[in-house]
N, C-alpha and C positions, 0 to 999 in steps of 0.2 A: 242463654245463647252459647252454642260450642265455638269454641274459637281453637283454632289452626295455625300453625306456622312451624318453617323449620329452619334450620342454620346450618350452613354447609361447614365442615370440618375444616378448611382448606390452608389454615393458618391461623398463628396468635389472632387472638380479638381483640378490635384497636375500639378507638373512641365514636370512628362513623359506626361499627357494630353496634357496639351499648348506646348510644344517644339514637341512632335512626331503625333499632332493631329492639335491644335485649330490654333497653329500661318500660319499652311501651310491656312486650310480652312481661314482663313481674309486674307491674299496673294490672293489664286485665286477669292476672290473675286471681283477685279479690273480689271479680262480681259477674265471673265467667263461670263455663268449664271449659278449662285449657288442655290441651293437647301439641306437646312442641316435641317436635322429633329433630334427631341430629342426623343430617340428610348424606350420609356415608355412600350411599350409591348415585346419588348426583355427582360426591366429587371425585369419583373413579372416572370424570374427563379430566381433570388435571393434574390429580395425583395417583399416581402408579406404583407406590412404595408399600408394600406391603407394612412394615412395619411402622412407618410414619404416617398412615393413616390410621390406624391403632391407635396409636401415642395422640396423634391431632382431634381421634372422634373423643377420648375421654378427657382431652384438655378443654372441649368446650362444655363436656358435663361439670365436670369443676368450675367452669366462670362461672353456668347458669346458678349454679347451688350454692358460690360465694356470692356472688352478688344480691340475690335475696329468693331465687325461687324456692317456694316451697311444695318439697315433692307432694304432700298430703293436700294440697290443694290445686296443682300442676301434675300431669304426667309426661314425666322426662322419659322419653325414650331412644333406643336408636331406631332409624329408617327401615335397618336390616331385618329386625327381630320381627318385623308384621312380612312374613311371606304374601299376603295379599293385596299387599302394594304392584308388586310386578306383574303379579297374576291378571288385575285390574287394568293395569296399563297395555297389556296386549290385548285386552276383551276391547276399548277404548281407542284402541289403533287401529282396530275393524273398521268401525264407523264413523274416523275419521278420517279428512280428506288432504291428500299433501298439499292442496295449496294454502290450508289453513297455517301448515310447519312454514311454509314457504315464508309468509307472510312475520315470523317472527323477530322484533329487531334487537333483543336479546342476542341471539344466534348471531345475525352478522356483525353487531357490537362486538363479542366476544373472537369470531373469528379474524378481524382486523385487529386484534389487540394481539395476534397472534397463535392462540388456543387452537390446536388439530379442532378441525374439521370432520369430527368423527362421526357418526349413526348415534352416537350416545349423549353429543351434545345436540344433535338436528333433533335427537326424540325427547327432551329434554322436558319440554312443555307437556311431552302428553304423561310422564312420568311426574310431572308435579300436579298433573291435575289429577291423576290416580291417589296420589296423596294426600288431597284436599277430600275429594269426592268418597274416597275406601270409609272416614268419620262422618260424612256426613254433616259435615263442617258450616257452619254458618255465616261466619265471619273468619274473615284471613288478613290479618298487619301486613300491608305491601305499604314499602313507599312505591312514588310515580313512576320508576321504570321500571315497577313490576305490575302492575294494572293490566298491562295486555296479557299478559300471565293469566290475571283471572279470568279475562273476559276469553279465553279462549278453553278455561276450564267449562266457564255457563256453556261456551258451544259444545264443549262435547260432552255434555251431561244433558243437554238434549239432543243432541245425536243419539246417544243410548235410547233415552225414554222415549222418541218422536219412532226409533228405529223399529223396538218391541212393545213398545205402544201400552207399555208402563210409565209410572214415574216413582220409580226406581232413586234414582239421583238426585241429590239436592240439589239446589241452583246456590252456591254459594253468592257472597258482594265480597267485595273489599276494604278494609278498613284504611284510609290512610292514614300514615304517620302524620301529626303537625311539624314534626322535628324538621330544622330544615338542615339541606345537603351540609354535611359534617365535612370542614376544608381539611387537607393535608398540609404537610408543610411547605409546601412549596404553591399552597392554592388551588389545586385541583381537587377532585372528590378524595379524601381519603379513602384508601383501596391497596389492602397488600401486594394485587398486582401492580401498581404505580411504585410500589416502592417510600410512602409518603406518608405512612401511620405513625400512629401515637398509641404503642399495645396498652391496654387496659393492666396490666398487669408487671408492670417495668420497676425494674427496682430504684428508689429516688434517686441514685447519681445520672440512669442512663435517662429514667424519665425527664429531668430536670435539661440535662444534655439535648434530648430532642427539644423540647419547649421551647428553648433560647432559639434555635435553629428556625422556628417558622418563618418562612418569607414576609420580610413587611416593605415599604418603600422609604425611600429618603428624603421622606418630609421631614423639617429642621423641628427641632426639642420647641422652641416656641410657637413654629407655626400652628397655625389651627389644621384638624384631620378629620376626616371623613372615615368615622367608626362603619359604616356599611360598609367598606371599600377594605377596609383592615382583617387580616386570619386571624390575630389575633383575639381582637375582638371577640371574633365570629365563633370562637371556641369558649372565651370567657362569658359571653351569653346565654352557654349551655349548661356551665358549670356553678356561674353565680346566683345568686337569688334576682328577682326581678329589681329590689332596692340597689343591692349594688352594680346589676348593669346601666338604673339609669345614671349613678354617681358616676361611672368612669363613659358614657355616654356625654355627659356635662361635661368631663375633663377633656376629653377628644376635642369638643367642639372649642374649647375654651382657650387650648394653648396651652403650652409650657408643662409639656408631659410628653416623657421619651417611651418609646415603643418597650424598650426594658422591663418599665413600670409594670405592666403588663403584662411583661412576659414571667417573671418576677411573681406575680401575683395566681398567675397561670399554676405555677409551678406548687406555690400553697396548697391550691383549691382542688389541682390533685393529689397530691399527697393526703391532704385531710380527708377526702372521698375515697381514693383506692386503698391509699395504705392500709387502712384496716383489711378492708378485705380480702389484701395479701396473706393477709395473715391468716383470715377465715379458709382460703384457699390449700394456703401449706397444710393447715390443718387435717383436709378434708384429703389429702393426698396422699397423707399418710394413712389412711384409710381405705385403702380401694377397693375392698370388699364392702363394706357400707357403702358405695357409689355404685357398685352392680347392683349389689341389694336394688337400691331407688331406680335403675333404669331397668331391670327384670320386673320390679314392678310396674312402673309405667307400662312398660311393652304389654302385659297382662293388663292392663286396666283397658289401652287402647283395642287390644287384642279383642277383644269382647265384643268392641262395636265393631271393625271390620272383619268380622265373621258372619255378624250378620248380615252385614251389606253383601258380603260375598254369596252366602246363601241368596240373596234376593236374585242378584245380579247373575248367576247360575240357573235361577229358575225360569228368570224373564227372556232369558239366550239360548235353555235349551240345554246346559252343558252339565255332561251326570259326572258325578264323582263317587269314589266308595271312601267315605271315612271312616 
């Protein structure tokens, strides 16, 4: 099965990133063929810095490659480097219809959180399904607020083939995450735009600094707590092993364990997890010619298949080119 996914450049990657994104995508890496691209021209709607988009698309080639992706079985690439991603996405806006855009809740999610209201985030969906659809993709990692995402990729991937009366296009599915919604500290979805992450990447004084800081309530050191109800919890469940969430699960319900404990213990289980791969990361960044190396590769491994898909998708439309 091909599998698909991309990650938007947009800022450090926190903990909802790795637990409800990156750790699925190095999983299927082992019994897939992966394709993960760093989605640089989606986030030209919220970042406009020339330079610091640079700097942010190769800081998240660095997590993927400390954390465990392996290029030789993964191709890491950037978004930019397959030119028939965009090419795609205007063939795909032909025969799509604006009340399908209309209909996206992404879009006004993002426009009430305050984000311009631009053409490039309204188009936003027909440009990710050019990028599912350009491989040929079979399976795509969405959690649940990205699912209408897919399903509007399958409609316009028969829009195309219903339209020229091929079948051209894959019909992708969705895979979803089990991981569930990654709290911030203050309890809301962690999300660089909330301001409420935990970067994967923090050095122990300041990570240990945020840790402490999670919201919890003022149930007394003895009373008994409701670990469902607790942030803290809620992250230590992702971080410990199944044995030691039920032991501190028992202590919750038990009494006489302050929220500290926890947070305390918090504070361990990342450090023994990321720290190392701070290291693997300094490493690799000191290298950044070896990091082009691995994503000039990728982009040539993905390159392959969306040239063919582009030839198809050219012949079944009609549109000559001289290469």
């Amino acid at each position: 099965m091909r599998v698909l996914s991309g990650i938007q450049p947009s800022g450090a990657l926190h903990l909802g990133n790795y637990y409800g994104a990156m750790k699925q995508h190095i999983e299927l890496q082992h019994g897939h063929e992966c394709f993960f691209f760093i989605a640089n021209y989606h986030t030209l709607t919220t970042v406009q810095d020339a330079a610091r988009l640079r700097q942010l698309t190769s800081d998240v080639a660095l997590d993927y490659l400390a954390m465990g992706l392996d290029p030789a079985k993964a191709a890491l690439f950037r978004q930019s480097d397959i030119p028939e991603v965009t090419e795609l996405a205007w063939i795909l806006a032909t025969v799509t219809g604006k009340g399908l855009l209309d209909r996206a809740v992404s879009y006004k999610d993002k426009v009430e959180r305050g984000i311009a209201a631009s053409m490039g985030l309204y188009f936003y969906p027909v440009l990710m399904a050019a990028d599912i659809l350009i491989y040929r993709s079979n399976l795509v990692p969405v959690g649940k607020d990205q699912v209408q995402h897919i399903e509007m990729t399958q409609d316009m991937a028969g829009y195309f083939n219903n339209t020229f009366g091929r079948e051209v296009l894959v019909r992708p599915e969705p895979k979803l995450n089990e991981a569930a919604v990654v709290p911030g500290l203050d309890g809301q979805k962690m999300s660089k735009s909330y301001g409420n992450s935990i970067e994967i990447f923090l050095d122990a004084r300041t990570a240990e600094k945020k840790i402490k800081s999670i919201k919890t309530d003022s149930t007394p050191v003895d009373a008994p707590k409701d670990p469902g109800a607790c942030n803290a919890f809620a992250l230590l469940r992702l971080m410990a092993t199944p044995e030691e969430t039920a032991e501190w699960e028992r202590r919750y319900r038990a009494g006489g364990m302050g929220y500290g404990e926890v947070k305390k213990r918090l504070v361990e289980l990342y450090e023994a997890f990321f720290g190392q791969r701070r290291e693997r990361r300094a490493q690799l960044a000191a290298r950044p010619d070896e990091v082009e190396d691995i994503l000039r590769d990728g982009a040539r491994r993905a390159r392959l298949v969306a040239e063919q898909v582009m030839h198809d998708v050219r012949e079944a439309c009609g549109i000559v080119t001289v290469r």
